[in-house]
C-alpha positions in Angstrom: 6.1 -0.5 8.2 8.7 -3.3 8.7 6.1 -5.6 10.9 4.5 -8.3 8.8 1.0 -7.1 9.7 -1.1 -5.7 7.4 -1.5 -2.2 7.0 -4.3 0.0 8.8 -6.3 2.5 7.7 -9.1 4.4 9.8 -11.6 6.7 7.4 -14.1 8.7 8.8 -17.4 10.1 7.1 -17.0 6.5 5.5 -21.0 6.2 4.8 -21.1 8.0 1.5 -19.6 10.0 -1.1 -15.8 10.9 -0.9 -15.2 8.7 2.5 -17.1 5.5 1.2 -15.5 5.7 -2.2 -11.7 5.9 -0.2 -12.3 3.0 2.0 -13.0 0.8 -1.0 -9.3 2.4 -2.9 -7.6 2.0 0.3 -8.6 -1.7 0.7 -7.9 -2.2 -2.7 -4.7 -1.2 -2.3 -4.2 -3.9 -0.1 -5.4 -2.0 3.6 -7.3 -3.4 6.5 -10.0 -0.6 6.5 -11.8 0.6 9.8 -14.9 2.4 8.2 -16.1 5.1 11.1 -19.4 7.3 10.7 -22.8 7.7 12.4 -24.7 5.9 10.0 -24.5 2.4 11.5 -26.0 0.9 8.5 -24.3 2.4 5.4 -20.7 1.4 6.7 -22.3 -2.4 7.8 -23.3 -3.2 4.0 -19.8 -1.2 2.9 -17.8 -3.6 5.6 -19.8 -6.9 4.4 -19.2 -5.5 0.5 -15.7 -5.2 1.2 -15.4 -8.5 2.7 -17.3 -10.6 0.2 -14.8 -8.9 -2.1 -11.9 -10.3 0.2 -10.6 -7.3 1.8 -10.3 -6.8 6.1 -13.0 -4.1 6.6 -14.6 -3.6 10.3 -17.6 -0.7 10.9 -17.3 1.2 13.8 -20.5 3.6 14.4 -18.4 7.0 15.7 -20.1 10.5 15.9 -15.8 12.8 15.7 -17.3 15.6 17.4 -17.9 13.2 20.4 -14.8 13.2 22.0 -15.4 10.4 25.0 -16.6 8.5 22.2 -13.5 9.3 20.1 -10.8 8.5 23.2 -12.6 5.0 23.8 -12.7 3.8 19.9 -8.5 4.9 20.2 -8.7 2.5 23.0 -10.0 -0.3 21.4 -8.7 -0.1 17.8 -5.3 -1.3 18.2 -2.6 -0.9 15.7 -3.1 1.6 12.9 -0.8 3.4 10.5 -2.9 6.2 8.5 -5.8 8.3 9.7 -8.1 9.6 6.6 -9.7 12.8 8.5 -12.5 13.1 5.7 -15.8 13.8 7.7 -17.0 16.9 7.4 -20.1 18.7 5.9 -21.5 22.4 4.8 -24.5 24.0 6.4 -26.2 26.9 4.8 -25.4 29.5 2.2 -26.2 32.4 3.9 -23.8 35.4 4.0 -22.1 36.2 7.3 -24.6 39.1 7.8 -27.4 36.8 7.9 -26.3 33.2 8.7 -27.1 31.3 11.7 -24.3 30.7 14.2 -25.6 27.2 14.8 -24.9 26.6 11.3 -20.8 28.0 11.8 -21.0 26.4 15.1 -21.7 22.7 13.5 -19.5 23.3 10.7 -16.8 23.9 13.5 -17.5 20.9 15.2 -17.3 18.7 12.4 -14.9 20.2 10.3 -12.0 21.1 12.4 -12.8 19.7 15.8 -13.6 16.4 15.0 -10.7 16.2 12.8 -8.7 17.4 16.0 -10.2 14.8 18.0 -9.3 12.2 15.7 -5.9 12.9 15.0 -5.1 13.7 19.2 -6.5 10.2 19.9 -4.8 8.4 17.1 -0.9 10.1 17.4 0.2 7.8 20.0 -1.0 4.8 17.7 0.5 6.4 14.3 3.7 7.1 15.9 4.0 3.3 17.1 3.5 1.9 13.6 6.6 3.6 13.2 5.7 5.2 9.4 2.2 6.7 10.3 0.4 9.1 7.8 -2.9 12.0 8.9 -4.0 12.8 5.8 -6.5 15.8 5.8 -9.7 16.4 3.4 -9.7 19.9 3.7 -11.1 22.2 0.1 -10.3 24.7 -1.8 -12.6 27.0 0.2 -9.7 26.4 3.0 -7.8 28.9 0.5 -10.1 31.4 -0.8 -13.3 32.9 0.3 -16.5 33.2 -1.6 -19.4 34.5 -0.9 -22.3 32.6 1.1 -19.4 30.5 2.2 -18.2 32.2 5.3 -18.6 29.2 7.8 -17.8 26.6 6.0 -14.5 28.8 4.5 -13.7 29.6 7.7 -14.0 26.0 8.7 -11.9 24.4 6.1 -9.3 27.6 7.0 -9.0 25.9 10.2 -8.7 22.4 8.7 -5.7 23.5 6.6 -4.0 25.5 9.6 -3.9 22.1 11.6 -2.6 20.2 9.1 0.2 22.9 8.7 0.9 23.1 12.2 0.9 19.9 13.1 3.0 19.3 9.9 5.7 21.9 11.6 5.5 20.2 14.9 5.7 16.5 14.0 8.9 17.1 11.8 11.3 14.5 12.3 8.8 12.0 13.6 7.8 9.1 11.2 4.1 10.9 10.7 4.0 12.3 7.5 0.3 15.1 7.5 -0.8 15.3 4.1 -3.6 17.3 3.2 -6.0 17.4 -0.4 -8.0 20.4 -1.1 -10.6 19.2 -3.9 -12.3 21.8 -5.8 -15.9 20.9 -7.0 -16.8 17.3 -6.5 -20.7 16.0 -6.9 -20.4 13.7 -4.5 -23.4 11.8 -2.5 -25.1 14.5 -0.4 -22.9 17.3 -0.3 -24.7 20.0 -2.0 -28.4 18.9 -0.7 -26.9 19.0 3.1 -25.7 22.5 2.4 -29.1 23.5 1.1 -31.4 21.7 3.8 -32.6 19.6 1.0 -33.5 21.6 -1.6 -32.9 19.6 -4.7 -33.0 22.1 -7.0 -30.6 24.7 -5.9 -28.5 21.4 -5.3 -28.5 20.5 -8.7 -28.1 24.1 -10.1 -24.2 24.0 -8.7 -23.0 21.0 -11.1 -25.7 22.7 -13.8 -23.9 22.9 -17.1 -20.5 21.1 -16.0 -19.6 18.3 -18.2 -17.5 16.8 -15.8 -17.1 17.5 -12.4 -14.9 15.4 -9.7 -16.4 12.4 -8.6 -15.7 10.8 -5.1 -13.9 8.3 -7.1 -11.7 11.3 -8.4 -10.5 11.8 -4.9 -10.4 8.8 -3.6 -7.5 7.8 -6.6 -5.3 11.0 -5.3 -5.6 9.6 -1.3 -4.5 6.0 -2.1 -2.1 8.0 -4.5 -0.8 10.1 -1.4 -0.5 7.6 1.2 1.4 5.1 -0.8 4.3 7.4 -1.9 7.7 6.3 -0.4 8.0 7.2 3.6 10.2 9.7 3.0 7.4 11.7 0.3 4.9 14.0 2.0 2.6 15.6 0.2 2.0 18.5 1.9 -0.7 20.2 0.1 -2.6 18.5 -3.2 -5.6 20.7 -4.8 -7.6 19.0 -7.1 -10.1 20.2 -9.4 -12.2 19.4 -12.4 -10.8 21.0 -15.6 -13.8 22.8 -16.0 -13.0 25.0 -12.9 -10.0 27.3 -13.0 -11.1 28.9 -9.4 -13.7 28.7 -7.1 -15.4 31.6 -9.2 -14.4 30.4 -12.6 -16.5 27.5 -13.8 -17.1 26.8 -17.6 -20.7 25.5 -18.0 -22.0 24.5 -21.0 
C-alpha cells in the first residue's frame, strides 16, 4: 500500500457465520474493519468486541441489494483497500419444476447483484489505494449443479462469472479479484435459512460428518488470500472438509 495508513477492509454479511468470523481474522491480521449487514445489532456488539480487543472496527447497517444505499455508504467510507463480497444466502430446496421464482429472484439479488453493487461502488476507491483486492465468497455450487439447488447454483454460477470477468478486465490494474468456493461449511444460519426454519432437515445435512468447515475454516483461507504478496492472485480457491470429495460424495459416519 506504500501510505502509512492502516489497511481497510470492508466485509459484508458481517452479522454471523462466515462474514463475522472474517472480520475478526482480518482485524487480527492487523486491518481496520468496516463490518456491513442489515442486522444493526449483531455488527454493533462485533464492532465494540473488536474494539475492546484493540482493533479499528466501525458498523455500518447496509442492506447490498439496495443500491442508493450502496452508492452513498461508497461515498462516505473513504479510503479502502479490499472488498470481502461475502453476503449472500440460500432459499428453498425445491427443484426447478417446482420452486418459487421469488425464491431464485432473492437469491439473485443477494448473491450476484449485491455483490455487483458492491464491487461497482467500491472500484474507484480500490484502485486509489493503489494495491486493492475484491475477494469473492462464491461455492462450490458455482461449479456443479445438484439437485434442489437450481437457484442458488445458478446464483453462485453468476458469482463466479463476475469474478472471472472482472478478473479479465481489471488485468494490469493494481486490483487483484480473488474468489473461494467452500464446500460444506455449518456455519450460523445457513442451512435453517435454506429450509424456512426447519431445524431438523437443517441438521440432517451435517448428520454423520465428523468435521465439517467451520466459519473459522474460511475465514483462515481469506486473511490467507488477501495477504499474499501484490503480485499473487488467487484466482480461484475451493475448499472443503475432507469428508467431502464432491458435492455428492460425503462420508458420514
Amino acid at each position: 500500500m506504500g501510505t502509512g495508513r492502516q489497511a481497510v477492509a470492508v466485509v459484508t454479511g458481517a452479522s454471523s457465520g462466515i462474514g463475522a468470523a472474517t472480520a475478526r481474522r482480518l482485524a487480527a491480521e492487523g486491518f481496520a474493519v468496516v463490518l456491513t449487514a442489515r442486522r444493526t445489532e449483531r455488527i454493533e456488539e462485533l464492532a465494540k468486541e473488536l474494539q475492546a480487543d484493540g482493533h479499528t472496527a466501525t458498523a455500518v447497517t447496509l442492506d447490498v441489494t439496495d443500491r442508493a444505499a450502496v452508492d452513498a455508504f461508497a461515498r462516505e467510507l473513504g479510503p479502502v483497500d479490499v472488498l470481502i463480497n461475502n453476503a449472500g444466502g440460500a432459499f428453498g430446496s425445491e427443484s426447478v419444476e417446482q420452486g418459487d421464482p421469488a425464491d431464485w429472484l432473492a437469491m439473485y439479488q443477494v448473491n450476484v447483484l449485491g455483490v455487483l453493487h458492491m464491487t461497482q461502488a467500491l472500484l474507484p476507491a480500490l484502485r486509489d489505494s493503489g494495491d486493492g483486492t475484491v475477494l469473492i465468497l462464491s461455492s462450490t455450487a458455482a461449479l456443479a449443479a445438484y439437485e434442489g439447488g437450481g437457484g442458488y447454483v445458478a446464483a453462485k454460477h453468476a458469482a463466479h462469472t463476475i469474478a472471472a470477468t472482472l478478473r479479465l478486465e481489471l488485468v494490469g490494474e493494481p486490483i487483484r479479484v480473488i474468489e473461494i468456493a467452500p464446500g460444506m461449511v455449518k456455519s450460523e444460519g445457513f442451512a435453517i435459512t435454506r429450509f424456512r426454519g426447519d431445524e431438523a432437515r437443517a441438521a440432517a445435512v451435517y448428520q454423520g460428518v465428523a468435521q465439517p468447515l467451520s466459519s473459522e475454516d474460511i475465514a483462515d483461507t481469506v486473511a490467507w488470500a488477501v495477504t499474499r504478496p501484490s503480485h499473487v492472485n488467487i484466482d480461484l480457491l475451493v475448499v472443503r472438509p475432507r469428508a467431502q470429495a464432491s458435492n455428492y460424495k460425503v462420508h458420514r459416519d
